[in-house]
C-alpha positions as CSV (number, residue, x, y, z in Angstrom):
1,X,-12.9,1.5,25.1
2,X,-14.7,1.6,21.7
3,X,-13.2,-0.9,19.8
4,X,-14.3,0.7,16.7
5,X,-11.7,3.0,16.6
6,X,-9.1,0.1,16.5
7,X,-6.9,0.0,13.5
8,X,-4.7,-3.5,13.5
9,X,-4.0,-3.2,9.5
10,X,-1.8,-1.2,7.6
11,X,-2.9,0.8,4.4
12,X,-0.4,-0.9,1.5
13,X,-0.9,-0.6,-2.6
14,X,-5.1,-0.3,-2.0
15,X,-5.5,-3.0,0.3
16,X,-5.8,-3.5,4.0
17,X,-2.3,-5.4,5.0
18,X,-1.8,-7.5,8.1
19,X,1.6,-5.9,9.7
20,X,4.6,-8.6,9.3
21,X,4.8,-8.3,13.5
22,X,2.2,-7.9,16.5
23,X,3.7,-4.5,17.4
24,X,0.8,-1.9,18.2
25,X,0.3,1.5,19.8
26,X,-2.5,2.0,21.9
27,X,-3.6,6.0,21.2
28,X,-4.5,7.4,24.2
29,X,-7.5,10.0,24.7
30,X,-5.7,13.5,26.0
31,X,-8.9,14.6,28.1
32,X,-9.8,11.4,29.7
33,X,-6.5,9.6,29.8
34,X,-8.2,6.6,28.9
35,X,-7.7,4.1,25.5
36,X,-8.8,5.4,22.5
37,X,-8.0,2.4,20.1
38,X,-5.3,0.5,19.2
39,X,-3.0,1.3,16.0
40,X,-0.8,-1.6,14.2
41,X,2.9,0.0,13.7
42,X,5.0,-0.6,10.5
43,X,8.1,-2.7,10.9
44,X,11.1,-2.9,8.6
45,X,9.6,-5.6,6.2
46,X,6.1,-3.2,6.1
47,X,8.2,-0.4,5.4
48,X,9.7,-2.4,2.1
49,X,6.5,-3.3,0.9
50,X,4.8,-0.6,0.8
51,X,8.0,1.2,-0.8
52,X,7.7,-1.4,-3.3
53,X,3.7,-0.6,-4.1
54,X,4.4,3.0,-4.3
55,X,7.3,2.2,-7.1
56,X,5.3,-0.2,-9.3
57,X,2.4,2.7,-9.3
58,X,5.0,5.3,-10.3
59,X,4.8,4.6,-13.6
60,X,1.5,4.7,-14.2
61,X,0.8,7.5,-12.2
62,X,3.1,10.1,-13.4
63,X,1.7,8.7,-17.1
64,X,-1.4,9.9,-16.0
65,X,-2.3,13.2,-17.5
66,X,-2.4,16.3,-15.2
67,X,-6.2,16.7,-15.9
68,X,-7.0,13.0,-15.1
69,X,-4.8,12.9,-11.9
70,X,-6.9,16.5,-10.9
71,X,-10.0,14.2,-11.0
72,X,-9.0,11.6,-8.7
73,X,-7.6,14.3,-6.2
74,X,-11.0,15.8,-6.5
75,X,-12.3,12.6,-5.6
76,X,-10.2,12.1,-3.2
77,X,-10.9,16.1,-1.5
78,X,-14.7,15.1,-1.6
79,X,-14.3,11.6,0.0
80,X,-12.5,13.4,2.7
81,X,-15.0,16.0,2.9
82,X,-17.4,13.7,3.6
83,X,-15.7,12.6,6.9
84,X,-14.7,16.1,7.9
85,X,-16.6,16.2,11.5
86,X,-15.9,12.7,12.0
87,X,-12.4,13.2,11.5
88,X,-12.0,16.7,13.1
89,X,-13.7,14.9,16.7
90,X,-11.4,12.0,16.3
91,X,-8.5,14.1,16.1
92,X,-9.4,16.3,19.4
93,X,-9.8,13.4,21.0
94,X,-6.2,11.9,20.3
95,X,-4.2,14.9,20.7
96,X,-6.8,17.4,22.7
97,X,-7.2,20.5,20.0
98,X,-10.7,22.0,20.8
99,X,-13.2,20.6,18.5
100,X,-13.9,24.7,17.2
101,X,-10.1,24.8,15.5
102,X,-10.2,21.0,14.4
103,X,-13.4,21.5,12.4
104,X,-11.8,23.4,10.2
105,X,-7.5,22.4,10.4
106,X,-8.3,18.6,10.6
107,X,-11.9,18.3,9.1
108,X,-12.1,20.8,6.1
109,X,-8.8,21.7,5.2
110,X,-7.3,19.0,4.0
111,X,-10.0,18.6,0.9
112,X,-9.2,22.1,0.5
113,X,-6.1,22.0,0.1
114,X,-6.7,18.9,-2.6
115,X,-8.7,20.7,-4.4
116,X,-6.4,23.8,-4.9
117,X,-3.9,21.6,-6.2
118,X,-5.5,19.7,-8.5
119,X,-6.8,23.0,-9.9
120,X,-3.4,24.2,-9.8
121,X,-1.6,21.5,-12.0
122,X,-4.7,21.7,-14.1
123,X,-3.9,25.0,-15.2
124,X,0.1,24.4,-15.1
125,X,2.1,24.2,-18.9
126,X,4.3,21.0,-18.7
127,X,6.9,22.2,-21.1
128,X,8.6,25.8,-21.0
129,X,10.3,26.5,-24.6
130,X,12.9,28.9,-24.0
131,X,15.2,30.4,-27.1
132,X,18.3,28.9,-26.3
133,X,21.2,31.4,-25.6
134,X,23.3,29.9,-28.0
135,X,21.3,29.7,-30.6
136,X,18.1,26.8,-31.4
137,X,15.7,26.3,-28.4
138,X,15.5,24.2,-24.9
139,X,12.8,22.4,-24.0
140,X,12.2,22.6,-19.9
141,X,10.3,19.9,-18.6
142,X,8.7,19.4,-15.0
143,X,8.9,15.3,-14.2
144,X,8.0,13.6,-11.0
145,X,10.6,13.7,-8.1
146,X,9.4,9.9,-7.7
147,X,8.6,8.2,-4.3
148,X,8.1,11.0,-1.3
149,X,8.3,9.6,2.1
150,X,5.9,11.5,3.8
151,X,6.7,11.8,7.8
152,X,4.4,13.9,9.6
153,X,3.8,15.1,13.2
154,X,0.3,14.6,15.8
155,X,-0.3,18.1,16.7
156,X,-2.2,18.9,13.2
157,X,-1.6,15.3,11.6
158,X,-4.3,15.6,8.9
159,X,-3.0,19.4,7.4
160,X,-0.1,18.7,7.7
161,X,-0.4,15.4,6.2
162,X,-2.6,17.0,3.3
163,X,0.5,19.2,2.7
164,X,2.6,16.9,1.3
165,X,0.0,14.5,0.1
166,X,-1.5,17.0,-1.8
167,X,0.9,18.4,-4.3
168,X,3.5,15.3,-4.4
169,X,0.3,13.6,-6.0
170,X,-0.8,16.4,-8.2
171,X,2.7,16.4,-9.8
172,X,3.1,12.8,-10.6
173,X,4.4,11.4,-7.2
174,X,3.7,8.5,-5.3
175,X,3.3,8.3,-1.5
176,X,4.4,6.7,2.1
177,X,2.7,8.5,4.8
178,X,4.1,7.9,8.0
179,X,1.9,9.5,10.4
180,X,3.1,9.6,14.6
181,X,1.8,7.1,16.6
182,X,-0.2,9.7,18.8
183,X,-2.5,10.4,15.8
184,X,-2.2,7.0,14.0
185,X,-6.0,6.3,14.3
186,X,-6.9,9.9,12.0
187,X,-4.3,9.1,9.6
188,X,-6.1,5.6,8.5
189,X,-9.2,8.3,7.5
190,X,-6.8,9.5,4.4
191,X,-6.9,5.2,3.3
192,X,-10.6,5.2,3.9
193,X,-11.0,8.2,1.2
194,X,-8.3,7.0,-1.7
195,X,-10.6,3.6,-1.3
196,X,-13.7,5.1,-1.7
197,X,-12.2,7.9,-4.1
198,X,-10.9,5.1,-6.4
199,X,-7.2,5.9,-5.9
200,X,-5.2,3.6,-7.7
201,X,-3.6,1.2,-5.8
202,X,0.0,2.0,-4.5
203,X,-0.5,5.6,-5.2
204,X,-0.9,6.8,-1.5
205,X,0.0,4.3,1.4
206,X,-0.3,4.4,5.1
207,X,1.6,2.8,7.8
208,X,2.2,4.6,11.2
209,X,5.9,3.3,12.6
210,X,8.4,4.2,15.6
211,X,11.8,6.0,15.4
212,X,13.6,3.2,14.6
213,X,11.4,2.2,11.4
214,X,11.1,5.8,10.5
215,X,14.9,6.1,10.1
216,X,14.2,3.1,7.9
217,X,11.9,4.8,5.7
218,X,13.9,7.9,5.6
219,X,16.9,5.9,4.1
220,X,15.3,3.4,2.2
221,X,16.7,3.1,-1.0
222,X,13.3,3.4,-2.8
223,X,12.8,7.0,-1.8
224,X,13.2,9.5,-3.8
225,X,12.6,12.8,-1.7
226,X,11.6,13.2,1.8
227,X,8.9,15.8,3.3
228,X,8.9,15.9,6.7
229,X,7.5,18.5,9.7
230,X,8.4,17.6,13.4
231,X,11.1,18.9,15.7
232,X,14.3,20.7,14.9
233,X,16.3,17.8,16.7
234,X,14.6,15.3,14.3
235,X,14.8,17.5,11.1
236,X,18.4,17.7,11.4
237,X,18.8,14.1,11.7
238,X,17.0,13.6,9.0
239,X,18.9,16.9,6.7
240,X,22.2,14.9,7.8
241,X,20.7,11.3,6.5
242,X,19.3,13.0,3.2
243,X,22.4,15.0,2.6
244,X,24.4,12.0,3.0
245,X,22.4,10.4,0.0
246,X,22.3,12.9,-1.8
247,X,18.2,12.9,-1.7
248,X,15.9,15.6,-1.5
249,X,14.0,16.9,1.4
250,X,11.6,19.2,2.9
251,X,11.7,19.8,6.5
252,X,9.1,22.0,8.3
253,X,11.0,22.3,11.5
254,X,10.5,24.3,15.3
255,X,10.0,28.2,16.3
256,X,10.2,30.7,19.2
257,X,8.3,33.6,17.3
258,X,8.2,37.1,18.5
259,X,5.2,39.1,18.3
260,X,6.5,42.9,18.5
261,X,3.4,45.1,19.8
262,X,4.1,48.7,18.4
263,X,3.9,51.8,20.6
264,X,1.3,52.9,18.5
265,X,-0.7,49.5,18.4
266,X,-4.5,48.8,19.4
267,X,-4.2,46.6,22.2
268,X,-7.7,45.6,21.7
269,X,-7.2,43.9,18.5
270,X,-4.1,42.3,19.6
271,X,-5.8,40.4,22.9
272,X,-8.4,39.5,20.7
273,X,-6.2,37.6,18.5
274,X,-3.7,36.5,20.8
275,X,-5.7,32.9,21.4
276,X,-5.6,32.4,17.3
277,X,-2.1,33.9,17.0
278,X,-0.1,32.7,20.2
279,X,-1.7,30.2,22.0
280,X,-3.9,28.3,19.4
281,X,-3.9,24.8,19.6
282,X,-3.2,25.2,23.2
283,X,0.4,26.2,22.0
284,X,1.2,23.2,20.3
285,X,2.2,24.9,17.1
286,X,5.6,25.6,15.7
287,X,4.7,28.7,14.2
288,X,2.6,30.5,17.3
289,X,4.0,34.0,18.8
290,X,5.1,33.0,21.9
291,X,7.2,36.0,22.6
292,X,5.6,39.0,23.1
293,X,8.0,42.0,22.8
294,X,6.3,45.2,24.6
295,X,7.6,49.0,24.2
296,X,8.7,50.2,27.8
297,X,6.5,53.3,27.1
298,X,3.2,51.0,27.4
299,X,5.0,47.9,29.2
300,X,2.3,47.8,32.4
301,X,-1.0,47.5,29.2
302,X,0.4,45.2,27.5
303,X,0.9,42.5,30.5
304,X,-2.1,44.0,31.7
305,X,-3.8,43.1,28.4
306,X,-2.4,39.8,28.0
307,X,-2.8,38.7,31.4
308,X,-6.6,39.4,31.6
309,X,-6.7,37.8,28.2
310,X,-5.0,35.1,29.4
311,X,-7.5,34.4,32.6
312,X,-10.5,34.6,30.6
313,X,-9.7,31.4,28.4
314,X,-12.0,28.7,28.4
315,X,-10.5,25.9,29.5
316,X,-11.9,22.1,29.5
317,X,-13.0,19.5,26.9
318,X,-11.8,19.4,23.8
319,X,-15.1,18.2,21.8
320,X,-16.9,21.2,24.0
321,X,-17.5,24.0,21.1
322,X,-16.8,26.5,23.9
323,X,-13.3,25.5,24.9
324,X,-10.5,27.2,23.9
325,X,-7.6,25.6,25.1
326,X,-7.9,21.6,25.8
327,X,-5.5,19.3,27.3
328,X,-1.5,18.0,25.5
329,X,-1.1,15.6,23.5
330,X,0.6,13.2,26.5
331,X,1.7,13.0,29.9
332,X,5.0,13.3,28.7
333,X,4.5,16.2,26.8
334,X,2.2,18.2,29.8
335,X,5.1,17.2,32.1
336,X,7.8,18.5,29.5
337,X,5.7,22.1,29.4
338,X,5.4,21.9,33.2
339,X,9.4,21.6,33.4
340,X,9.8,24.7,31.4
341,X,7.2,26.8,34.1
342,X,9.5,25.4,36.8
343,X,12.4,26.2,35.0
344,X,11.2,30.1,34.4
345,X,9.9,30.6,38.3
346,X,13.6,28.9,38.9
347,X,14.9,32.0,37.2
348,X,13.4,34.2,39.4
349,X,10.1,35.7,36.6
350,X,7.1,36.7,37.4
351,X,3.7,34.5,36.6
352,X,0.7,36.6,35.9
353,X,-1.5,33.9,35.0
354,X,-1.5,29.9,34.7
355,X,1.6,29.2,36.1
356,X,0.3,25.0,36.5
357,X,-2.3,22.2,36.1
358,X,-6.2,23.8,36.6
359,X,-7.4,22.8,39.7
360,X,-10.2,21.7,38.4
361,X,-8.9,19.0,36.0
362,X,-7.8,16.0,37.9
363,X,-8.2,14.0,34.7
364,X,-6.8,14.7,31.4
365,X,-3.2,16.1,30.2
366,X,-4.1,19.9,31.0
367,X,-1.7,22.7,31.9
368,X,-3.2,26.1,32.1
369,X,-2.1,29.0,29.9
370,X,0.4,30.4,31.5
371,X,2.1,34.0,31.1
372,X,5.8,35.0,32.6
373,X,6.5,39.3,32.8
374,X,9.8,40.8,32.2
375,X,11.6,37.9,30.5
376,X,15.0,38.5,29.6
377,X,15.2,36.7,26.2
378,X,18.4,35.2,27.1
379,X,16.4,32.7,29.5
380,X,15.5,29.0,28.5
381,X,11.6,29.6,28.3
382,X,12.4,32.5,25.7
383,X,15.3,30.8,23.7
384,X,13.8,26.8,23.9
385,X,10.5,25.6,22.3
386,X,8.1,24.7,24.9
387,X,5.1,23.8,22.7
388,X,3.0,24.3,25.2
389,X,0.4,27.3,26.5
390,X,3.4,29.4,27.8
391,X,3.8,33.3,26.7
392,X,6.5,35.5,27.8
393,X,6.7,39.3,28.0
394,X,9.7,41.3,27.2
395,X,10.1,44.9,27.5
396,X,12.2,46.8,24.8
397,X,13.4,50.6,24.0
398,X,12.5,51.4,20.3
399,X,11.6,49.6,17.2
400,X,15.6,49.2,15.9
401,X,15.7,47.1,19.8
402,X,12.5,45.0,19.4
403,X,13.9,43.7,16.1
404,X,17.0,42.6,17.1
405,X,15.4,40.5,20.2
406,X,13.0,39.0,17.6
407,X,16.0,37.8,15.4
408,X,18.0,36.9,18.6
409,X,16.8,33.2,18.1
410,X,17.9,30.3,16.7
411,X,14.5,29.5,15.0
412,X,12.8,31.4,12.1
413,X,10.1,30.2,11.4
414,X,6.6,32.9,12.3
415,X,6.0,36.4,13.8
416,X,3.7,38.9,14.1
417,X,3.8,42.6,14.2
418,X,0.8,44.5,15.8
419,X,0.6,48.2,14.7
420,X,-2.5,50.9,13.0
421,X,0.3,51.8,10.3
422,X,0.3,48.7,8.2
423,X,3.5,50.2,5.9
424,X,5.4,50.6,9.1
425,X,4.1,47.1,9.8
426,X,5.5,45.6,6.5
427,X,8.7,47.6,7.1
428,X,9.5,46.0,10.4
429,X,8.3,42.9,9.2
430,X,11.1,43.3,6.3
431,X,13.9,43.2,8.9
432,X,12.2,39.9,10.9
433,X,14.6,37.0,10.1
434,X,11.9,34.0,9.4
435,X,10.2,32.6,7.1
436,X,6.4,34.1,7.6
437,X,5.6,37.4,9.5
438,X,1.7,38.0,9.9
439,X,0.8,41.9,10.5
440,X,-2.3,42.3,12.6
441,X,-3.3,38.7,12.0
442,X,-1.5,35.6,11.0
443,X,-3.5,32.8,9.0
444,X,-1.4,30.8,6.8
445,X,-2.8,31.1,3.1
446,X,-2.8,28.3,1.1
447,X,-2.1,29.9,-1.8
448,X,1.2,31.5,-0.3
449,X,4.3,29.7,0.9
450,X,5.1,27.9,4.2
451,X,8.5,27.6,6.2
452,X,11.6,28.7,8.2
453,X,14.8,29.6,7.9
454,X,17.4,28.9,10.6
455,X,16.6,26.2,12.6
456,X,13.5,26.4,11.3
457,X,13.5,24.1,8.4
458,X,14.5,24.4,4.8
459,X,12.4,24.5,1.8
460,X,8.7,25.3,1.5
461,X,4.8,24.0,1.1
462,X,1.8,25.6,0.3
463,X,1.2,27.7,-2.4
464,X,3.0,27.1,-6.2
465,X,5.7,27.2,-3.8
466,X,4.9,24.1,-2.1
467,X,4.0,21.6,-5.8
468,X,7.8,23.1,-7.0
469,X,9.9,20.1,-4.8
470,X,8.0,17.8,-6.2
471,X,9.0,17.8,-9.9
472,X,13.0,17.3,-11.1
473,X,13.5,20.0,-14.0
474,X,14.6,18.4,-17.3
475,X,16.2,20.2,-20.0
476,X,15.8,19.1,-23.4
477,X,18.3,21.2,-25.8
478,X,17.4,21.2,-29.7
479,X,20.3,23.2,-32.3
480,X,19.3,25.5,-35.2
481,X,18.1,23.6,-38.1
């Protein structure tokens, strides 16, 4: 084990903090099944104080001006930066993305996505003066939301991290990042930077924690909004406590999206994006294309296509540039996928490819990519997120039928639509019921907005989009004179 990697403190108002309790969490490496290092977890009392440190640095944070808070989040992006490769190899090996994809999700974009926002408030007017309809003039002010409780998920912990971290501190906000315990080591890399970047103390603070003491955090009374990404199961638990309190939140939730392949589509450029699009991250992502809707009139090339596609994957270590898909995050979670691949050759479907563990990989949370034919998409491993490398291919009649077996799903969060006529690509994707529909490609953009509808989540990051739920608007009313 290299003890390096061991993090026993917790990040609290700029200063490394013993935890009030011994409890720990040792991360596991997902190719070699072996300890990576040991993370300290956040107890109740931990959970106070550093709600506490973020609320005394409220003040003087949000008094900062927007340029001069831009320049730390610079500082912050280039500390970051810095560690990109560092951090994009320790995340593979906690949660097993291939090194290629983590370079740039983990490593790269997080500074990014700090830098677009720091440009972004930069440029931003504070006050909107609006004629009043009555008559004088009202001053609209953005303010600070306040304390965010930031709760974030191990399959891409330091984007998705850098989405909320990002624009709550650009508009004024003060931060509790609550990484998962799976990806607790990375998430101390974000405390390294705001030390070395100069981050005031308080402004940003780090303390990985279980269920129990996330609840905690969630209803603590010095929160003032909530952003969270993680399951549907657990963003509804936490809708029902925010709702309850009144207090905002943001909740990036699950998906099932359907990619609907056109009768008119080049099959060539779909399989050659259908690693990126469908399986990327060895299908641990919420938004991937799982469902692959196929026109009966070309049914046998797509599976064809898809299957060879499929077969040809590079499978093996996760810090190997070559590999394409590495191993799950956790027994439990390569166990969970493997239920779902029992649970489709229970219901009677065909497995063109994968269909288990590689032979070859004795060691190492692996499942191979797998791909079931002729799914009806009233069966679980079409209706039920799997988050794992499992496709499904189901046959429809015309466009009017593919549509309505994309929207036939509880989640609505992704898609993609593969066709050579990219206005009868937007028009299909018009009628998709989710939140982001990629045509011929899907990348998320960080200047454009991110999330679901459904089951999928409510609210949105990225993009202006995405700094908007951090402010409260305050109107200010003057009369005529």
């Amino acid at each position: 084990m290299d003890t390096t990697l061991d993090r026993r403190t917790l990040f609290i108002d700029g200063e490394w903090a013993a935890p009030t309790s011994d409890s720990t969490y040792d991360v596991i490496e997902a190719a070699t099944e072996k300890v990576l290092g040991t993370s300290a977890l956040a107890e109740n009392a931990d959970v106070d104080a550093a709600v506490a440190a973020a609320r005394r640095a409220l003040t003087s944070w949000r008094g900062l001006g927007a340029a001069e808070r831009a320049d730390h989040l610079d500082r912050l992006a280039a500390a970051l930066k810095a560690r990109a490769k560092q951090t994009a190899v320790l995340t593979s090996r906690e949660n097993g993305m291939p090194v290629a994809l983590s370079v740039g999700v983990n490593g790269y974009a997080p500074a990014m996505m700090l830098k677009y926002y720091a440009d972004l408030v930069r440029q931003q007017q504070t006050d909107d003066v609006r004629p009043s309809a009555l008559g004088g003039r009202t001053v609209v002010r953005r303010e600070p939301v306040g304390v965010v409780a930031a709760i974030t998920p191990w399959n891409y912990p330091q984007s998705l991290a850098a989405m909320k971290i990002a624009p709550a501190l650009a508009a004024g906000c003060t931060v509790v990042l609550k990484p998962a315990p799976e990806t607790a080591l990375d998430a101390f890399v974000f405390a390294d930077a705001a030390i070395e970047a100069g981050l005031p103390p308080g402004v940003l603070n780090v303390v990985p924690a279980g269920r129990e003491v996330s609840a905690y955090l969630v209803e603590h009374p010095g929160i003032d909004k909530v952003a969270f990404t993680g399951s549907t199961p657990a963003g509804r638990a936490i809708g029902a406590a925010c709702g309850r309190l009144l207090r905002p939140a943001t909740l990036e939730l699950g998906g099932k999206s359907a990619a609907i392949v056109a009768a008119d589509a080049d099959l060539d450029v779909f399989a050659a994006n259908l690693l990126e699009v469908s399986l990327v991250n060895n299908g641990q992502t919420c938004h991937a294309s799982t469902r692959i809707l196929a026109p009966r009139s070309r049914y046998s090339e797509v599976v064809a296509a898809v299957t060879e596609t499929v077969r040809a994957l590079q499978i093996g270590d996760p810090l190997d540039k070559a590999t394409q898909i590495g191993p799950l995050v956790s027994a439990a979670q390569r166990d969970r996928v493997l239920g779902y691949i029992a649970s489709g050759r229970s219901e009677g479907y065909r497995v063109t490819a994968g269909g288990g563990t590689p032979a070859d990989r004795s060691v190492g949370w692996f499942v191979a990519p797998t791909v079931f034919e002729g799914v009806d998409n009233a069966a679980r491993i079409a209706q039920e997120e799997i988050f794992g490398p499992v496709l499904t291919i189901t046959p429809y009649g015309d466009e009017d039928e593919a549509i309505a077996i994309a929207n036939d799903s509880e989640y609505g969060l992704g898609g993609t639509v593969w066709t050579t006529d990219e206005e009868r690509g937007l028009a299909i994707a018009d009628r998709i019921h989710s939140g982001t529909v990629g045509v011929n490609h899907y990348l998320l953009d960080f200047a454009a907005p991110f999330g679901g509808v459904k089951a999928s989540g409510l609210g949105r990051e990225l993009g202006p989009e995405g700094l908007a739920p951090y402010y409260n608007a305050k109107s200010v009313y003057f009369g005529t004179r």
